[in-house]
Backbone bond lengths (Angstrom), bond angles and torsions (degrees), N, CA, C in turn:
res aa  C-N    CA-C-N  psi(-1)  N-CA   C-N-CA  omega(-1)  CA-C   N-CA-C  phi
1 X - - - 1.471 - - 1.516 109.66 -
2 X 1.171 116.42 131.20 1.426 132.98 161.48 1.162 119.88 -56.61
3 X 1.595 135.48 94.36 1.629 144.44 -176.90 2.010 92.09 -107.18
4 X 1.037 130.85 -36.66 1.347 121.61 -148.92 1.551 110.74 -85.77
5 X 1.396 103.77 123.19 1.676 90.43 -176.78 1.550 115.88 -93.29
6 X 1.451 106.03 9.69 2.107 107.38 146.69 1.134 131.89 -108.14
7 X 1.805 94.25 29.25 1.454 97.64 178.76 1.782 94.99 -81.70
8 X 2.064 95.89 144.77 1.681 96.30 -165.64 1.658 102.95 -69.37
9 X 1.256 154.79 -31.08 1.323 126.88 169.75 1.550 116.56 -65.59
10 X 1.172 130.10 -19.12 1.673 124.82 162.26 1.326 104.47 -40.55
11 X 1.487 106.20 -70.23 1.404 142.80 -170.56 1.933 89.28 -27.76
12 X 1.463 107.59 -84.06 1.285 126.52 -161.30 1.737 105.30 -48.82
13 X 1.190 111.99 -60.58 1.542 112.27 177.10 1.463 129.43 -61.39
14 X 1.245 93.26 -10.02 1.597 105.77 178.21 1.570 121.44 -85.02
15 X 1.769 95.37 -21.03 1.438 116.04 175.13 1.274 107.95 -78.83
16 X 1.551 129.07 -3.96 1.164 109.94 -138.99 2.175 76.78 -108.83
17 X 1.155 125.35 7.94 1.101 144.33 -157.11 2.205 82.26 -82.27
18 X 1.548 127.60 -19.14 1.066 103.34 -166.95 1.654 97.23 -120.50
19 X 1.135 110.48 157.82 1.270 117.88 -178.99 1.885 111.55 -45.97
20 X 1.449 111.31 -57.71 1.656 120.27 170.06 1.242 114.83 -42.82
21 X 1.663 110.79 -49.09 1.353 85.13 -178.44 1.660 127.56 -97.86
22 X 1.328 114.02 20.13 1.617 109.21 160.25 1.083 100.85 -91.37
23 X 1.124 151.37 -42.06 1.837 147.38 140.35 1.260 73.07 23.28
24 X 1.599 96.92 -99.99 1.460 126.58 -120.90 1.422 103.12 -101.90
25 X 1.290 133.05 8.22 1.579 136.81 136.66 1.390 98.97 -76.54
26 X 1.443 133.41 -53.37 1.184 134.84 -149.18 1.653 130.55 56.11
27 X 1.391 86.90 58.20 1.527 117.86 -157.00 1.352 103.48 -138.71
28 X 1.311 116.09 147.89 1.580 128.32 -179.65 1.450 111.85 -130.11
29 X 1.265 129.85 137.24 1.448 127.43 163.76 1.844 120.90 -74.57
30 X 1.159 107.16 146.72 1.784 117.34 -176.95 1.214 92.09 -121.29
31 X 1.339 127.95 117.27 1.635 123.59 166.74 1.741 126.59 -121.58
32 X 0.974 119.20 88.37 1.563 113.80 -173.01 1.472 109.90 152.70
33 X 1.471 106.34 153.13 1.756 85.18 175.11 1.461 130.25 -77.98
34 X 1.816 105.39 -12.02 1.502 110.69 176.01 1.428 112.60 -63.16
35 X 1.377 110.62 -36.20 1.361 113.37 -158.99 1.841 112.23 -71.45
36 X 1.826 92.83 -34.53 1.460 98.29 -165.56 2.146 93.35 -79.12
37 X 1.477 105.69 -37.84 1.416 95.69 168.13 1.679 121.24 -43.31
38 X 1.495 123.92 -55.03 0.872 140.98 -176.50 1.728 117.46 -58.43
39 X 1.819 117.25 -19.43 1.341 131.86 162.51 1.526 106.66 -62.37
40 X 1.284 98.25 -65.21 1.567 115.11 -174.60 1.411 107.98 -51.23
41 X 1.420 123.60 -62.39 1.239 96.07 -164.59 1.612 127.56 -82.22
42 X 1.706 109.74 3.39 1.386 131.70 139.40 1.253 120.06 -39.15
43 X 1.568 131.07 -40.26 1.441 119.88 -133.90 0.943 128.89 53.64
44 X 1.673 124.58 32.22 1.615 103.62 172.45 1.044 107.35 -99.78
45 X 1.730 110.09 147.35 1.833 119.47 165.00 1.047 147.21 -43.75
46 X 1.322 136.34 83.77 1.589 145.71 -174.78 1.599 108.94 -59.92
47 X 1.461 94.68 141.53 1.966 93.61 -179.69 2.108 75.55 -97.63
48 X 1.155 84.17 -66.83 1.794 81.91 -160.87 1.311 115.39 -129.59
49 X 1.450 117.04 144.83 1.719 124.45 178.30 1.448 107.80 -108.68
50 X 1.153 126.09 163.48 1.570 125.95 -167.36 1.696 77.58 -175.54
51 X 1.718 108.19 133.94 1.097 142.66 168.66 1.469 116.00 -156.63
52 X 1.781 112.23 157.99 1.156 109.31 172.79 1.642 115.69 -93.15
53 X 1.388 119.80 -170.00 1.481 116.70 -156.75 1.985 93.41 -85.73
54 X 1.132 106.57 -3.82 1.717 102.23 -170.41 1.585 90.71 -112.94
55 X 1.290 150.07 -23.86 1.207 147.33 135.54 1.901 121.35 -15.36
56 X 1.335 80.53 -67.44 1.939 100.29 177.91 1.632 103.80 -69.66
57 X 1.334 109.54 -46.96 1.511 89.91 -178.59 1.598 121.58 -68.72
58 X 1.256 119.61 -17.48 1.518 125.27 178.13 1.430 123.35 -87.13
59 X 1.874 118.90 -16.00 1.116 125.24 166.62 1.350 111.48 -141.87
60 X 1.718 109.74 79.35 1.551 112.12 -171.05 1.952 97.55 -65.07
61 X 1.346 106.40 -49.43 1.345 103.34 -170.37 1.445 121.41 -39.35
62 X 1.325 108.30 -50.30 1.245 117.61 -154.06 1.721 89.95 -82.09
63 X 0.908 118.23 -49.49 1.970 129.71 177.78 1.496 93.42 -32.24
64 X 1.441 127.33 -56.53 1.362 131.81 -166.43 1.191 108.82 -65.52
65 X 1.766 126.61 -53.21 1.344 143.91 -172.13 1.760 103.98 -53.48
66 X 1.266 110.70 -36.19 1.557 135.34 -151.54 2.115 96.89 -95.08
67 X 1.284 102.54 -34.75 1.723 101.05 171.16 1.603 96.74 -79.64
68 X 0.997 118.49 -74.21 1.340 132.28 -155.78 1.771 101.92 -38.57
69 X 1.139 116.30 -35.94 1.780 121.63 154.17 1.546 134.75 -64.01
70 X 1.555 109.29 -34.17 1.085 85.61 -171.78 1.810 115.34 -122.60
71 X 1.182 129.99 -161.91 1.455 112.10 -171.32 1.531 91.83 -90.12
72 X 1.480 147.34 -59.22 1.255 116.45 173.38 1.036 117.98 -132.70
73 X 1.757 114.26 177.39 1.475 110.08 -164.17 1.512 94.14 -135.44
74 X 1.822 116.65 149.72 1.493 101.32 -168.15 1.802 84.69 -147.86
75 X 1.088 99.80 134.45 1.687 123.31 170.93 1.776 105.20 -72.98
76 X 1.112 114.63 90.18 1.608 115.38 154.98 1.258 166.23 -98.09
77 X 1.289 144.43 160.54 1.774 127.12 -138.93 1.785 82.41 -79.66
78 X 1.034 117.68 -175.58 1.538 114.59 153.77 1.728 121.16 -81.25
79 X 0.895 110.74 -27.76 1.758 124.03 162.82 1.506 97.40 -45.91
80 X 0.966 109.07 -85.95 2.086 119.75 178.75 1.254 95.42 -20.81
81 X 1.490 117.73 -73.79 1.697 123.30 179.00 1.300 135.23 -34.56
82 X 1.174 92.43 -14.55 2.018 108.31 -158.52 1.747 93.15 -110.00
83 X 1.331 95.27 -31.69 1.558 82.03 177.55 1.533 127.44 -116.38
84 X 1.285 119.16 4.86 1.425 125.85 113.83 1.169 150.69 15.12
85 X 1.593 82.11 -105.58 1.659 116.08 156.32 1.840 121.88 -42.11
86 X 0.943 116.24 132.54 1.701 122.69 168.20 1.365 111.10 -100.80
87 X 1.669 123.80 7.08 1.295 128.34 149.82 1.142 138.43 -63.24
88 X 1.092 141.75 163.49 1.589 118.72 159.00 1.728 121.40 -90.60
89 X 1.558 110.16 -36.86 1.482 86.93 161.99 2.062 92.75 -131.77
90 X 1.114 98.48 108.41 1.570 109.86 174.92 1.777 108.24 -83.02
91 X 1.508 121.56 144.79 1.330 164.53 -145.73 1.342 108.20 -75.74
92 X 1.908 111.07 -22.41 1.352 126.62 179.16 1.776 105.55 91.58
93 X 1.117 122.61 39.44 1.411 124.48 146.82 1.633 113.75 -169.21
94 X 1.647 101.44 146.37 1.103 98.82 171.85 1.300 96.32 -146.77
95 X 1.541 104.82 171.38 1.610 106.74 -158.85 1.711 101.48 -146.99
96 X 1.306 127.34 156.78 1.314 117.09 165.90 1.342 116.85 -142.70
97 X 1.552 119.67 131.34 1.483 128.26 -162.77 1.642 105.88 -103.96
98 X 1.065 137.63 -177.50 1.230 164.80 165.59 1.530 105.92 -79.92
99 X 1.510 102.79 129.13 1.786 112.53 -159.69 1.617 84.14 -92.17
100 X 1.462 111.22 134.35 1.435 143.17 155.45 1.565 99.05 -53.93
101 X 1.365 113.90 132.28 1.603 109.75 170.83 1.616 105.36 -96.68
102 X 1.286 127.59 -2.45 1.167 138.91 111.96 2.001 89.16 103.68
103 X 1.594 120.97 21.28 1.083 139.03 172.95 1.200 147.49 -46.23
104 X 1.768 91.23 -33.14 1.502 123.72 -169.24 1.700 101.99 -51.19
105 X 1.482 101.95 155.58 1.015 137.76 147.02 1.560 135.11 -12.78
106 X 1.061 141.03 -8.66 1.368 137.18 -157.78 1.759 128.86 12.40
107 X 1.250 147.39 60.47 1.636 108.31 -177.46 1.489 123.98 -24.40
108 X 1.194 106.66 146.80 1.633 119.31 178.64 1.482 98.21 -90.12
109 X 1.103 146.89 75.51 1.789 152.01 -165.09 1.752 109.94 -167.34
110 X 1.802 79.64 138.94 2.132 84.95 178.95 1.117 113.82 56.32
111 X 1.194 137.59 -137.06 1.511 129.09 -133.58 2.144 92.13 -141.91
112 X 1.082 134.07 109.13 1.071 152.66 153.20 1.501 128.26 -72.07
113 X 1.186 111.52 139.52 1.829 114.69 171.49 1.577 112.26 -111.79
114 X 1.067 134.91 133.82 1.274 141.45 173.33 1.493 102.59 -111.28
115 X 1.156 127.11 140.45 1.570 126.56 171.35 1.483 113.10 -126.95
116 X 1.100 145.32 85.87 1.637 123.26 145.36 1.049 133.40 -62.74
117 X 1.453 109.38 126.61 1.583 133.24 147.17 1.951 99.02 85.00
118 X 1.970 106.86 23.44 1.227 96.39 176.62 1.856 112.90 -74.67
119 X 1.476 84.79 127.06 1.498 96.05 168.61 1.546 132.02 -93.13
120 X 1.158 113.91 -18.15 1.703 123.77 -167.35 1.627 99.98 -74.06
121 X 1.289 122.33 125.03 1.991 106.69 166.55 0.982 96.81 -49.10
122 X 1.769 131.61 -69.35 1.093 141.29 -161.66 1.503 114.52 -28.77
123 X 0.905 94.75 -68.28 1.804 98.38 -170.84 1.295 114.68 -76.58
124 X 1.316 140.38 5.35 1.213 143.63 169.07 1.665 96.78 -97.43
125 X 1.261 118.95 -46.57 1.496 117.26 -155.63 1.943 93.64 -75.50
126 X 1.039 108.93 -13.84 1.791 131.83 179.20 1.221 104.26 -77.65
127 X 1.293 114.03 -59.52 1.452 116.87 173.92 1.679 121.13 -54.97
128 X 1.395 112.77 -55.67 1.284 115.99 178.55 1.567 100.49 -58.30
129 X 1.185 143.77 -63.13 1.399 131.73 -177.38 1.521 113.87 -44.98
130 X 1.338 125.98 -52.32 1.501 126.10 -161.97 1.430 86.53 -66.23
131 X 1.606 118.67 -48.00 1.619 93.35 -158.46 1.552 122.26 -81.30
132 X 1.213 110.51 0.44 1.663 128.76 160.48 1.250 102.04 -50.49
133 X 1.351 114.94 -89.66 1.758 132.74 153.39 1.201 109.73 -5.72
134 X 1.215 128.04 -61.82 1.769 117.05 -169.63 1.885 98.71 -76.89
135 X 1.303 121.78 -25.56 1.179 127.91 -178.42 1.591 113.10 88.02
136 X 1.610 107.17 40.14 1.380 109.13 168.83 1.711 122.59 -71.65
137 X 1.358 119.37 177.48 0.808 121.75 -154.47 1.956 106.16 -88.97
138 X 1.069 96.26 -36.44 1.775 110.39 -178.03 1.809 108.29 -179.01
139 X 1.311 91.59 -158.55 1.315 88.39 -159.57 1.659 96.87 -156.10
140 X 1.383 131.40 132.94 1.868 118.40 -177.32 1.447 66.88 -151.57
141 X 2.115 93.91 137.46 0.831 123.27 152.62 1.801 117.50 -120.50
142 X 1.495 108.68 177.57 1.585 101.14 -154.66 1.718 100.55 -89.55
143 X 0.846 149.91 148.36 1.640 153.05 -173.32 1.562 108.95 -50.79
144 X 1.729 112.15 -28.46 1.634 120.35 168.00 1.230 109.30 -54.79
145 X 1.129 112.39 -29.12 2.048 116.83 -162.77 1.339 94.94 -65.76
146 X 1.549 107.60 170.14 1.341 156.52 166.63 1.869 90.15 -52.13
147 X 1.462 106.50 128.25 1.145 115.31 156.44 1.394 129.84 -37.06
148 X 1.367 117.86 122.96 1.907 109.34 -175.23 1.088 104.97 -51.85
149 X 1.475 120.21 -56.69 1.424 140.43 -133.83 2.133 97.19 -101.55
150 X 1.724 85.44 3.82 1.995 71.02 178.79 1.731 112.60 -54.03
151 X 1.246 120.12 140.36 1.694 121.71 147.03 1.960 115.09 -13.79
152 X 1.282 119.55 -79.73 1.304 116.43 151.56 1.740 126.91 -1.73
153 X 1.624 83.17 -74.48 1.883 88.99 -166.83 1.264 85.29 -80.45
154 X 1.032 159.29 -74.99 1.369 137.66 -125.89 2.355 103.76 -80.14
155 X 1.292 125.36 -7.29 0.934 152.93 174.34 1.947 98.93 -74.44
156 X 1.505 102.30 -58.31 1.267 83.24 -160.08 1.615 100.66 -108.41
157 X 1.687 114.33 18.39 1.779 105.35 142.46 1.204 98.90 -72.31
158 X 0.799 150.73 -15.32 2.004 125.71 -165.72 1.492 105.86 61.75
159 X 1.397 120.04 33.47 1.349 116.54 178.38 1.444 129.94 91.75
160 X 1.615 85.01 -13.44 1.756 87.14 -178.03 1.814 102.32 -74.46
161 X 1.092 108.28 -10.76 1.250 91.14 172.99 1.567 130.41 -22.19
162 X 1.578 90.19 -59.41 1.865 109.06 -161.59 2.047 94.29 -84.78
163 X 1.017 113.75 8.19 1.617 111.70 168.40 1.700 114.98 -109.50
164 X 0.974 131.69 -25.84 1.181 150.97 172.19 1.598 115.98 -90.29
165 X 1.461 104.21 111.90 1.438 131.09 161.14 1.401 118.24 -29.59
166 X 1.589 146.59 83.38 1.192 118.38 160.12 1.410 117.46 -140.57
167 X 1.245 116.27 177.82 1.483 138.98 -156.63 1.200 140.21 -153.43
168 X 1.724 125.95 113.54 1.261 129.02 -178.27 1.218 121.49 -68.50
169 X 1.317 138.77 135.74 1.270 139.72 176.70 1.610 122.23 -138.02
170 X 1.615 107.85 109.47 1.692 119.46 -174.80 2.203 102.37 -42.43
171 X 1.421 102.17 -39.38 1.667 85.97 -174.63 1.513 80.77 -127.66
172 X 1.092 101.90 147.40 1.303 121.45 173.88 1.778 107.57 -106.71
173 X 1.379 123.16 -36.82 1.385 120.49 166.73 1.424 119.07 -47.79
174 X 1.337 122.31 -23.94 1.318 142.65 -154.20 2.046 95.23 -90.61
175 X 1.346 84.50 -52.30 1.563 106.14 -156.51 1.981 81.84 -66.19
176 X 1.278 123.76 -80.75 1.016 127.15 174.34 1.969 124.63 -20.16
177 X 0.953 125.91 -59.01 1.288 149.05 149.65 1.853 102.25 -29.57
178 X 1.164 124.84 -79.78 1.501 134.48 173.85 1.441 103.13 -39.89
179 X 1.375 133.16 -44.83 1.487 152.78 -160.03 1.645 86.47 -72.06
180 X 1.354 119.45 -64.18 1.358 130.77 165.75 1.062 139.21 -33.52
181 X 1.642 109.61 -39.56 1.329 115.93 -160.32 2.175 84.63 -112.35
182 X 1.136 98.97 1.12 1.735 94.01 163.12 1.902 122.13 -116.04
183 X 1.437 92.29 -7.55 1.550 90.58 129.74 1.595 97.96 119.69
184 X 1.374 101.26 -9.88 1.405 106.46 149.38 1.679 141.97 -41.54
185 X 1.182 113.37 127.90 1.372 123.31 -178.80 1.287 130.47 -75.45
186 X 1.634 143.44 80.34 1.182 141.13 -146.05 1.701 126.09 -97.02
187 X 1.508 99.44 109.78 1.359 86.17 -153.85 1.724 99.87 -101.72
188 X 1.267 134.31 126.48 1.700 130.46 142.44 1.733 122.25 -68.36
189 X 1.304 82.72 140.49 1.810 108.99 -174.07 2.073 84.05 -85.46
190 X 1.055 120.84 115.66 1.354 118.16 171.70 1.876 95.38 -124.87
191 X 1.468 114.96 154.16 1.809 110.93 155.53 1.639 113.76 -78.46
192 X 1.089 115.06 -28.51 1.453 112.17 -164.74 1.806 96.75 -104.27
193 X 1.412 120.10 11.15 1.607 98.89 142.09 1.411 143.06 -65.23
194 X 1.539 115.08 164.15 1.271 86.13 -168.98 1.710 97.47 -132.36
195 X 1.576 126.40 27.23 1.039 142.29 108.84 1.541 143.20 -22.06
196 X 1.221 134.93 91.06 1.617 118.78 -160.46 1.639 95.18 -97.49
197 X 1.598 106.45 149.69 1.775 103.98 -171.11 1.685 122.40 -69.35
198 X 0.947 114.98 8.02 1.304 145.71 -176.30 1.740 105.88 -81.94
199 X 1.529 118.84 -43.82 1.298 153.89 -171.85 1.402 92.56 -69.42
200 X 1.108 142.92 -39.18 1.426 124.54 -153.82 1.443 113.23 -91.91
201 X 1.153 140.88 -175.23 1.181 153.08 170.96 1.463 114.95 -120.33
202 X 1.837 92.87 88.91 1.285 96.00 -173.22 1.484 123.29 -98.31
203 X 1.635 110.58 16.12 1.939 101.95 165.61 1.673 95.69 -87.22
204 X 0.787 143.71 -6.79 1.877 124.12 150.99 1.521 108.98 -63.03
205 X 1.267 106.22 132.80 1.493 140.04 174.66 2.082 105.84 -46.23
206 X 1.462 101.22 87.64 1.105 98.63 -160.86 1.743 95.98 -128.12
207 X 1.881 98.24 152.76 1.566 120.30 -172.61 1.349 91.53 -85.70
208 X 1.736 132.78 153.09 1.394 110.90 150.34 1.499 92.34 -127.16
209 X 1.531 116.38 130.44 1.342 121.81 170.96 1.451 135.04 -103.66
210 X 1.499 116.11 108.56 1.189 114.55 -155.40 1.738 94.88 -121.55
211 X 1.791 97.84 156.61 1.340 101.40 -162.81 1.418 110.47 -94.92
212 X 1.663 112.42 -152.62 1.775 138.31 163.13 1.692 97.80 -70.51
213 X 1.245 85.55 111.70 1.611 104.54 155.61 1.490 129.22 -25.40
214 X 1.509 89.42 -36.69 1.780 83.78 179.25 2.006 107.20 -108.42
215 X 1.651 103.38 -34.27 1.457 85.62 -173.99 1.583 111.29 -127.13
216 X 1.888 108.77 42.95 1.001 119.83 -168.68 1.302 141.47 25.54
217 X 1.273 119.28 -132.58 1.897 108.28 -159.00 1.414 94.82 -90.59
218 X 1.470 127.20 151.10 1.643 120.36 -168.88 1.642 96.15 -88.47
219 X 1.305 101.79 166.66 1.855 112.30 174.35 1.539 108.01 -53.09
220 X 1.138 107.79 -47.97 1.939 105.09 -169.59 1.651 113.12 -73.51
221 X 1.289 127.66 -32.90 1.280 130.95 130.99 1.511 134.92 4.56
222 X 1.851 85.96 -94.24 1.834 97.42 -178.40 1.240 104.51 -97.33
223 X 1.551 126.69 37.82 1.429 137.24 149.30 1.530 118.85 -86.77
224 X 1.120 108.27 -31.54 1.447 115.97 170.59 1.300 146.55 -119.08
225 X 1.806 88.09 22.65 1.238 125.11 154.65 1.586 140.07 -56.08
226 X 1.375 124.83 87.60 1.715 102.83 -174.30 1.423 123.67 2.06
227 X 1.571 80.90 -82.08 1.546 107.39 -163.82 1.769 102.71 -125.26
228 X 1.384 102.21 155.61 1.699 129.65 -174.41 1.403 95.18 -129.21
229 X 1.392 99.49 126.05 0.899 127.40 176.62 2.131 126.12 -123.34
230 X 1.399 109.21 137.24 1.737 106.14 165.42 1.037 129.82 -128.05
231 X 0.825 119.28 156.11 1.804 130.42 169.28 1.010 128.92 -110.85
232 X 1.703 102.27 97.76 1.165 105.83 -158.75 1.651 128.43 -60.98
233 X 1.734 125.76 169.83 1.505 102.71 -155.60 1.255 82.66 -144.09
234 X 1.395 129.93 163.25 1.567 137.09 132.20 1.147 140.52 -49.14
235 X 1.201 115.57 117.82 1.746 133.02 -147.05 1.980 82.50 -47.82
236 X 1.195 111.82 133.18 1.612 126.78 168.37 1.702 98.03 81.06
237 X 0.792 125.52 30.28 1.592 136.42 125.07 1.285 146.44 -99.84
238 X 1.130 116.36 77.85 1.374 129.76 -173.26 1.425 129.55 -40.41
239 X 1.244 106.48 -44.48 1.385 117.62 168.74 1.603 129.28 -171.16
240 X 1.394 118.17 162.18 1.569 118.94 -170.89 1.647 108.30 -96.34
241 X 1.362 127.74 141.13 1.451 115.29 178.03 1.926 114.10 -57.56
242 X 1.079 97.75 172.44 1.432 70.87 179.90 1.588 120.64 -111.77
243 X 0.751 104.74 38.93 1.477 128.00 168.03 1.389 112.62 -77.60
244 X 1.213 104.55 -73.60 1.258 133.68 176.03 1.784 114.01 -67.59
245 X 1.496 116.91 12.26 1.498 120.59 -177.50 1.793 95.21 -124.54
246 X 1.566 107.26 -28.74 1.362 103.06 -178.29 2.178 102.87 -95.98
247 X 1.003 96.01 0.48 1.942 97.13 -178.83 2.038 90.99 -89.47
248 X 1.366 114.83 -23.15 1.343 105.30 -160.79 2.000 94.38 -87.62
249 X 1.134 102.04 -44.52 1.874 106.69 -169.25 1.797 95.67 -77.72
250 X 1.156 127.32 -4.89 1.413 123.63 -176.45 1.748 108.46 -86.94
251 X 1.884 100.78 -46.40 1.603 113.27 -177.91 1.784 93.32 -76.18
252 X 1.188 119.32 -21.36 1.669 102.92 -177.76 1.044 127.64 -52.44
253 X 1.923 98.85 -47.93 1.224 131.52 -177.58 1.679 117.14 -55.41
254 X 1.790 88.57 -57.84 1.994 100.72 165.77 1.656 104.88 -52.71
255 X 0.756 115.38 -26.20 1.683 107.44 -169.44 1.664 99.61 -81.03
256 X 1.181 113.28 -70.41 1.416 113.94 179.56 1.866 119.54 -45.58
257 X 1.234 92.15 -43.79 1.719 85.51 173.44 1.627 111.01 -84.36
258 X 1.066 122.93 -34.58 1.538 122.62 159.62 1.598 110.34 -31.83
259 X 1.119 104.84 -69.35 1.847 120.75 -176.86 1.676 96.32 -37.64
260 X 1.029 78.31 -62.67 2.282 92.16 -165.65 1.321 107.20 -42.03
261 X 1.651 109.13 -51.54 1.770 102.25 166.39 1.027 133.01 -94.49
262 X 1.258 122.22 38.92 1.555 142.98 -166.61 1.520 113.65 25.03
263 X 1.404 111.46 56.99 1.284 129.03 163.48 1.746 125.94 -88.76
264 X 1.350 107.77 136.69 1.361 102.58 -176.72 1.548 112.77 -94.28
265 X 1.272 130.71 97.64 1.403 141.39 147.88 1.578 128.09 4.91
């Protein structure tokens, strides 16, 4: 069992706590048992698992499922665990996989999220779950954004991370445009549209592009956007997070194509 906190893999995973150094390990942290469940029943590749001895005894199965993936597995004090962890009180395992360069392809089909310049984990790791949930198609964010694979986002998909399609992209005008020219319908969340999101016709194969948290979608953007779209607000509400602006045009969408196949919601 692992008690030493200079033992050199402590050392290494503990680094991995900063954005630079999963760079440059090219390594990501898994922390919790949902999350590492949620690897597994993905198939994704584990470098290493680390749990304490009351961890393993409460989920032999999954402990087994969880070696048999990755290259190693290490029994730890709870001290080791605690500092590890980027939680404050973590579940007793954490694990670390191999960073996705996260490049792929997108299909151009169903209902898509585009994000620029999102910075919050929160609301990205929000986003990737709801749009699992609504049963969108994927998800590309712009290369400015918030790490996919931060601790944060992958915390606040609830796992949907590893079920949900997504993808980094150096231009996003580019990416958008291609989305276009495959026949997709691209819609911007703007305030001063005069379109309400409710308005659109969302069983066509449509982009929805939503901006930066603080100074939303840029001009060159929702210029070459189909359609602009708002949500409407109560006079002295300025605005909706955007989490909560892309969970509302995602269930619209489920609703409208639900209806079409006489599905109940």
């Amino acid at each position: 069992m692992l008690t030493s906190l200079q033992n050199s893999l402590v050392k290494q995973i503990r680094k991995l706590h900063s954005t630079k150094e999963r760079h440059k390990q090219q390594l990501f942290l898994l922390e919790g048992t949902h999350l590492l469940e949620e690897a597994c029943a993905g198939n994704y590749p584990l470098e290493t698992v680390c749990c304490t001895p009351d961890w393993q005894a409460a989920h032999p199965s999954l402990w087994e499922e969880a070696c048999s993936r990755c290259a190693r597995a290490e029994i730890v004090s709870k001290e080791v665990l605690d500092a590890i962890a980027t939680t404050v009180q973590p579940d007793g395992v954490v694990a670390t996989a191999k960073r996705s360069d996260h490049q792929t392809q997108l299909p151009f089909t169903g209902i898509i999220l585009a994000l620029e310049t999102v910075q919050d984990p929160g609301n990205l790791g929000t986003m990737i779950r709801t749009a699992a949930a609504a049963g969108a198609s994927g998800l590309w964010v712009s290369g400015d954004s918030v790490d996919l694979d931060s601790p944060k986002v992958l915390r606040a998909s609830a796992g949907q991370w590893f079920r949900l399609p997504t993808a980094v992209t150096e231009d996003l005008k580019a990416t958008v445009q291609q989305s276009q020219q495959a026949g997709m319908q691209v819609v911007a969340t703007l305030p001063s549209a005069t379109l309400t999101y409710w308005e659109v016709d969302w069983r066509e194969p449509s982009l929805i592009l939503l901006g930066n948290e603080g100074a939303g979608l840029s001009a060159e953007l929702a210029a070459i956007a189909d359609k602009q779209v708002r949500i409407p607000l109560s006079p002295g509400v300025e605005s909706l997070n955007v989490a909560i602006a892309a969970a509302l045009m995602l269930y619209e969408a489920r609703r409208q194509m639900s209806q079409e196949l006489g599905v109940k919601t």
